[in-house]
N, C-alpha and C positions, 0 to 999 in steps of 0.2 A: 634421131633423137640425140638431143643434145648429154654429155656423158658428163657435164658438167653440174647435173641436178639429183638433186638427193630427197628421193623420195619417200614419207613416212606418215604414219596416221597421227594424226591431232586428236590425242588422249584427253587433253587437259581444257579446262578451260582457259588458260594463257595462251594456248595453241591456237584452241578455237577464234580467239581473239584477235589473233591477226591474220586468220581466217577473215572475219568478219570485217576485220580491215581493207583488205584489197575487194573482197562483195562490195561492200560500202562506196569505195574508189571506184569501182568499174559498172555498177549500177547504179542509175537512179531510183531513187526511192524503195531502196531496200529496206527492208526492215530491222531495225537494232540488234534485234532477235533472230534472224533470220537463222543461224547454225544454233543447234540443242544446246544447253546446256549440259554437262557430263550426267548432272543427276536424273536429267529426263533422257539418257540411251535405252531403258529398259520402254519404253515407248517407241522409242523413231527409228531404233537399231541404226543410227546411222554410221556412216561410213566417213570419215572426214581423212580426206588426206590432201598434204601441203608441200610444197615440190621448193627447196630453197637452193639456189647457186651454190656450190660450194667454195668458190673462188671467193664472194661476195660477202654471201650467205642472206643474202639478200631472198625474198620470198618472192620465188617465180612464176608459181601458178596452184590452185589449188581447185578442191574440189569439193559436193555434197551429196549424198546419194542416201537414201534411207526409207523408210516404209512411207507410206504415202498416207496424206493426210485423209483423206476417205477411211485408211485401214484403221489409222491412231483414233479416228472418231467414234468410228463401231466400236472399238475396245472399251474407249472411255465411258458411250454408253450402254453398254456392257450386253452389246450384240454381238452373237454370234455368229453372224455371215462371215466373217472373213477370217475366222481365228483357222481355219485349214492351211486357208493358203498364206497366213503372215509372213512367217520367214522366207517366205517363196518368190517373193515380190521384191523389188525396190524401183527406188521412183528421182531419178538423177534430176538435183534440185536445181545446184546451182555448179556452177564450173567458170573460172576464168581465170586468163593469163597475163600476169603484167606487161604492160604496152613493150619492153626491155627484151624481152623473152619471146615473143611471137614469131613464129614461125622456126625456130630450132624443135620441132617437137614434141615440145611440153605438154600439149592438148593432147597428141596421139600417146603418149607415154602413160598421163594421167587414165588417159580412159583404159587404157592395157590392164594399168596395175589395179583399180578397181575392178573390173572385168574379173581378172584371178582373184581377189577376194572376195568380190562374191560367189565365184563359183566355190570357193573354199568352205563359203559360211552357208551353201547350200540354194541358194538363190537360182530361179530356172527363167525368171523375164524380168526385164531390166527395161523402163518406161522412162519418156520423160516429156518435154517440148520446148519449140521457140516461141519467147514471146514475139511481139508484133516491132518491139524497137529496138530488135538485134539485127546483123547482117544476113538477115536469112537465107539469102540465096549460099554465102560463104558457109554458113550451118548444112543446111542443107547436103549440101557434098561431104563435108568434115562425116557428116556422123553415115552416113552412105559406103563411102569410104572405108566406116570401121564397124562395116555389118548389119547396121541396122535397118531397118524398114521403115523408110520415110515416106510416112503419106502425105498424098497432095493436099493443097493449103484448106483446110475451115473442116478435112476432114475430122470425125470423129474418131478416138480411137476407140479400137473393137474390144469387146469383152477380154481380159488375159485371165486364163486360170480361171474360167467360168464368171468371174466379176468384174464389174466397171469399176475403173479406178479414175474415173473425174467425178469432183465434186460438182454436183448442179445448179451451183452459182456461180461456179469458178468463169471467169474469162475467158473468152474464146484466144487462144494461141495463135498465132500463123500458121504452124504445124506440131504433129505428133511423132513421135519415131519410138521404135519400141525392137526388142533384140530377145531372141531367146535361146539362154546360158546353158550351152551342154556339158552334159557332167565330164569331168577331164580324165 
């Protein structure tokens, strides 16, 4: 890991914003919206943190992690299936690293420092997936690597915490990977 990167959560929305800057950069057809706004945390609980050079101060890699949208929907339509296991969940949205920064350990650092705050905020499986126009086979290893259970391609992922967590319109992924967070 690189010791030149200075790890912190993106409170604000100015934070989030250039958050949403480098998503925007590194993805196509992200969504504008794609990180919460601050006033909607008490929904997505999310997680945002943003990894800046300190030499530079340049924005080196950042991250998105938060309840998943299956759970935010039950809440909104004021079903209770999922209100047990909410804070128990989170659903790794988005994550990427400036072309600049690749390969000094940005990636394994980010997923570190999320990992310890979720197990802090209680959190016991951590989900997520590749889409189909990322380097999947380079994913694939990364999140392998850092524990998780990557299943092989179109599969579905299995129930966590007694519930599904893909939406049933959602897009089929390349793959699913899913990790679960022991209490420390």
């Amino acid at each position: 890991m690189s010791t030149d990167v200075a790890i912190s959560e993106a409170n604000t929305d100015a934070q989030r914003a250039e958050v949403q800057e480098l998503f925007s950069r590194t993805f196509r057809g992200i969504a504008p919206n794609a990180i919460p706004a601050v006033k909607d945390d008490h929904l997505y609980a999310p997680l945002v943190l943003h990894y800046h050079d300190i030499e530079t101060g340049q924005l080196a890699g950042a991250a998105l992690t938060c309840r998943s949208q299956v759970a935010v929907g039950m809440t909104m339509m004021r079903r209770p299936e999922y209100a047990p296991v909410m804070d128990r969940h989170s659903e790794l949205d988005l994550m990427a690293v400036a072309p600049a920064f690749r390969g000094r350990g940005v990636g394994s650092a980010l997923v570190s420092a999320m990992e310890d705050r979720l197990r802090e905020r209680g959190v016991r499986i951590w989900f997520g997936n590749a889409t189909r126009d990322l380097e999947t086979a380079r994913l694939r290893e990364f999140y392998t690597r850092h524990g998780f259970t990557v299943l092989p391609d179109s599969q579905p992922l299995p129930d966590l915490l007694g519930r599904s967590w893909v939406l049933p319109t959602a897009e089929q992924p390349a793959f699913h990977f899913y990790k679960q967070i022991t209490k420390g």
